[in-house]
N, C-alpha and C positions, 0 to 999 in steps of 0.2 A: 719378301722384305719390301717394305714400304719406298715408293719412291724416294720421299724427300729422307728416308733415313739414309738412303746411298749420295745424294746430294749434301747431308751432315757430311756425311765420312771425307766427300771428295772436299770438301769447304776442310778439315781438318786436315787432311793430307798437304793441300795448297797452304793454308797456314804456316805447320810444320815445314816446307821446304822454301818458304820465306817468299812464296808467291803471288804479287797483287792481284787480285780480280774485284770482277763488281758483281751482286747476288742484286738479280732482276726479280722483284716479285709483284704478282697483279693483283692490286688493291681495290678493284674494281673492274667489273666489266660490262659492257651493254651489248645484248644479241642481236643481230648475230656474231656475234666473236666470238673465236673456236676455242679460246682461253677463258680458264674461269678464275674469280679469287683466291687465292693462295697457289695458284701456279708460279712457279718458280723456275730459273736460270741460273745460270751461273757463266759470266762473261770474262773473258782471259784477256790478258794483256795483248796476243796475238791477234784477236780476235774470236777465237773459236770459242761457241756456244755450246754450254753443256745443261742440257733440262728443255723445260720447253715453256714461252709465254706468247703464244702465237704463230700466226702462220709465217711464211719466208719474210712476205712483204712485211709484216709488225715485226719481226725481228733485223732485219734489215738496220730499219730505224733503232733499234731498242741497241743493239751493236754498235752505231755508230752514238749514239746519246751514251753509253754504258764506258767507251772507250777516252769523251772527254770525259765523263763525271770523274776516272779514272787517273786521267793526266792533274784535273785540277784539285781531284781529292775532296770534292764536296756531293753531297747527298743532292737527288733531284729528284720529283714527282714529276714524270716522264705522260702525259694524254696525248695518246695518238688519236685523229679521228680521220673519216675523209670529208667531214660535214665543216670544219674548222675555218674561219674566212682567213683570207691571206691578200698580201699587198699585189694589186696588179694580175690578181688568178694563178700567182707563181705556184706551183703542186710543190709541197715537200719545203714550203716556207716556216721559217720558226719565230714563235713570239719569243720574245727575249724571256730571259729567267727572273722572274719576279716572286720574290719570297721562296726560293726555293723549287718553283715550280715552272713549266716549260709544258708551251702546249703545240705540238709537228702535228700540221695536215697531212694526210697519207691517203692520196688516192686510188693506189694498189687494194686498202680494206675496200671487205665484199661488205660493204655495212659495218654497223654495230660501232663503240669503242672500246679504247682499252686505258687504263690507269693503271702505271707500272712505278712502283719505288726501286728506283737504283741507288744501292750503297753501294760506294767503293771501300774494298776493305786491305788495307794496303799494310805489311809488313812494316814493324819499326824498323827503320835501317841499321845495318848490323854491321858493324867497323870493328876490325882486327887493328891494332896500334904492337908493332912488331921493336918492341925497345923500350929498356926502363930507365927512360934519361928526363931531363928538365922536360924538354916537348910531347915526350913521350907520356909523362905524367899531366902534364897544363892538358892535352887531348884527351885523355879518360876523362879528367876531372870536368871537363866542360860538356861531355857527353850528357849527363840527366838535365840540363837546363835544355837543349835541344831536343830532349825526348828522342835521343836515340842510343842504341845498345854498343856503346862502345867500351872495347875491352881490351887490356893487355892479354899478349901472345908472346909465345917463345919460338922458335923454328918449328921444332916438333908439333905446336900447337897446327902450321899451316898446312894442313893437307886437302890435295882435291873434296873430299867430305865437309871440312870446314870452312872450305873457300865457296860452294854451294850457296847459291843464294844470298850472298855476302855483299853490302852494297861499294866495301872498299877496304881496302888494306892499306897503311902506311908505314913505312919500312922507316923509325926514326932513332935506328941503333948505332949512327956514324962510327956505321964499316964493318960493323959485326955481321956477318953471316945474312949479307941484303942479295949477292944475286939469286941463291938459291929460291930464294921466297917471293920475288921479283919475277922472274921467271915461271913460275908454277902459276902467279896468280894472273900474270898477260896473259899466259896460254888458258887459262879456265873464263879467261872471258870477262872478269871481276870489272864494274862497269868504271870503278874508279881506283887507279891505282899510283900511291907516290911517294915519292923517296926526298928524306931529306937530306939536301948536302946542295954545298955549293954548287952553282953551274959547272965549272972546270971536274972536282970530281965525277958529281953525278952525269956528268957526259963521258966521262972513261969507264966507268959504272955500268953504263947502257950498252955503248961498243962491245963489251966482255960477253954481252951474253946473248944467249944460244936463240934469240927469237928472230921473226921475220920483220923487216922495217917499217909493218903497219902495226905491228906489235910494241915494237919499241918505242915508236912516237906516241902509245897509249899514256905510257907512263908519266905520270907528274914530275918533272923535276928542272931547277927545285920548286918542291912543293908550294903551294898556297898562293893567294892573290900576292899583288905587291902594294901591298899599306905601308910603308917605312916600316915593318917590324923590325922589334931592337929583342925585346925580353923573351923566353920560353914562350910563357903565355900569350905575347901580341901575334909570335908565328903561329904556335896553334889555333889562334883566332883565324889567321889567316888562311891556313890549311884545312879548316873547318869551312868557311866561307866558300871558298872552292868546292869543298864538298858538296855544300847546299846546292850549288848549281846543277851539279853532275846529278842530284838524287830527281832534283825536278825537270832535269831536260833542258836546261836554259844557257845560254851563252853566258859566259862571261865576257866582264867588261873587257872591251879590245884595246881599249888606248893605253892601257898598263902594260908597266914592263915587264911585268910576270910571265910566267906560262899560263894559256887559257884553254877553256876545255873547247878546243877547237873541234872537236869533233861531235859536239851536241847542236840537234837542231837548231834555230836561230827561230824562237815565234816572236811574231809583233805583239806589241800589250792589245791590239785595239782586236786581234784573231782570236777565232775561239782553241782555247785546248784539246787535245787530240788528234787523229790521226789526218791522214793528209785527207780529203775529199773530193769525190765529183759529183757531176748530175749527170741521172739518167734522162738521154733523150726523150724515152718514149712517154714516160710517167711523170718524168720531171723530179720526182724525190732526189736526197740529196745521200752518196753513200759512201760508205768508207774505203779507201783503196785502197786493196789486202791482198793476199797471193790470189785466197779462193772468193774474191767477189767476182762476178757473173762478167763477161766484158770477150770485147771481139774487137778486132785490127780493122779498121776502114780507112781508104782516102791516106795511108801511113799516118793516120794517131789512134790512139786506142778507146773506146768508149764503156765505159761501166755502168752498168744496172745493177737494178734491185733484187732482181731475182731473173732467176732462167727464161720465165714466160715475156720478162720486156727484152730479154735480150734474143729470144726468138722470133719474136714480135719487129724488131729493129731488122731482123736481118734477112727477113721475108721482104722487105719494101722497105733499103735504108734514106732511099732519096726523100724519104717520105718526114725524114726528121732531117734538116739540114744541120747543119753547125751553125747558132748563136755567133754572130760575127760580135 
């Protein structure tokens, strides 16, 4: 069986289970690089890389470039080189993204370059709406203008299988049959989950049930930003609006009286998208901090590289790279 026919399959399977990833492919190459055109990747939201478009050191980069294009949902033409000038001799410095295009010096290449298109390909988000009342309806029906898959459910509908991959549930049945489905969907993890009802009830709502108290403070309630909503449609505006936050990782506004998704990272507009970062000492590149990126305890703080060879490199002679004051 053909490589890239097992990379379809796993590209379908992630699809099917509502899984964002970015498909790395090389649209060019110059030798010596050990990748050739139409080598292909596939990068996870964790970060783990499935295929191959290069060595550690070009994947390194293509990981951490794969995992913003990811967060910000836009296409990029990724040119790594080590020939590429950079401000001040910084290794691992990036030109800004201009038309789409993004060009990292990468010191670690034995030569050659590489031209890599990352698409992120990211699930429409898939919302259960648990009630067929005024808000329960105003939320389905505003669902196709936001390009996302939101659907009514009925209890039976929520099960661990359906809650899979599910970007939220909203329990807007006032008092029908909400801890069960509350509860099943904190414990499965569901990233965004909430109930509509006054503070006073949905706070005796929460107390009832069977989860753990990082559990229960997952849950929205009550639901949505606070816009003065009056009508059906103005809350599910607002419960929507909430939503959007939680689907892209953003804080909401803090000065509202509402509930906020306090628990999503907080980025600055001026920071780039994606995972948290550092620089390798010894190379200078710049890398993604993941469980499994390369990194060793000195001095008590931690240092991360690009691959195993800077970080054995580092630890043969660490006096030899100080810490950047």
């Amino acid at each position: 069986m053909r490589p890239g026919s097992l990379l379809d399959q796993r590209m379908a399977e992630l699809a099917a289970r509502q899984i964002p990833f970015v498909r790395a492919t090389v649209v060019r190459a110059r030798k010596p690089a050990s990748a050739h055109p139409g080598d292909t990747a596939l990068v996870l939201e964790d970060g783990r890389v499935e295929g191959f478009v290069g060595g550690v050191c070009a994947e390194a980069t293509v990981r951490l470039q794969a995992l913003r294009a990811l967060s910000s949902g836009e296409p990029v033409l990724l040119r790594i080189s080590p020939d590429l000038p950079t401000d001040g001799g910084a290794a691992g410095q990036e030109a800004q993204i201009e038309d789409g295009a993004l060009d990292v010096a990468n010191p670690c290449l034995s030569g050659g370059e590489l031209e890599i298109f990352l698409e992120p390909l990211c699930p429409v988000p898939r919302v259960l709406v648990l009630g067929d009342t005024p808000i329960g309806r105003s939320l389905i029906a505003f669902g196709p203008a936001l390009d996302y898959d939101v659907r009514g459910a009925v209890p039976e509908d929520v099960t661990p299988e359906a809650l899979a991959g599910a970007a939220a549930l909203i329990v807007a049945s006032h008092g029908r049959e909400e801890e069960p489905v509350l509860t099943l969907a904190a414990q499965a993890g569901v990233p965004y989950v909430a109930l509509v009802a006054s503070r006073k009830r949905g706070a005796a709502v929460l107390d009832s049930l069977d989860l753990s108290a990082e559990q229960r403070a997952r849950i929205h309630n009550p639901a949505g930003l606070w816009i003065g909503a009056r009508t059906p449609e103005e809350v599910a505006l607002s419960i929507l609006a909430e939503l959007v936050a939680s689907v892209h990782g953003v804080a909401a506004r803090a000065d509202s009286p509402g509930p906020q998704t306090a628990d999503a990272p907080h980025r600055d507009a001026d920071s780039p998208p994606g995972p948290q970062t550092a620089v390798d000492p010894v190379c200078g590149m710049s890398v993604a901090v993941l469980a499994d990126t390369p990194h060793v305890d000195a001095a008590g703080e931690r240092r991360w590289f690009c691959c195993t060879g800077c970080r054995d490199t580092y630890a043969a002679d660490p006096a030899r790279y100080p810490v950047a004051s």
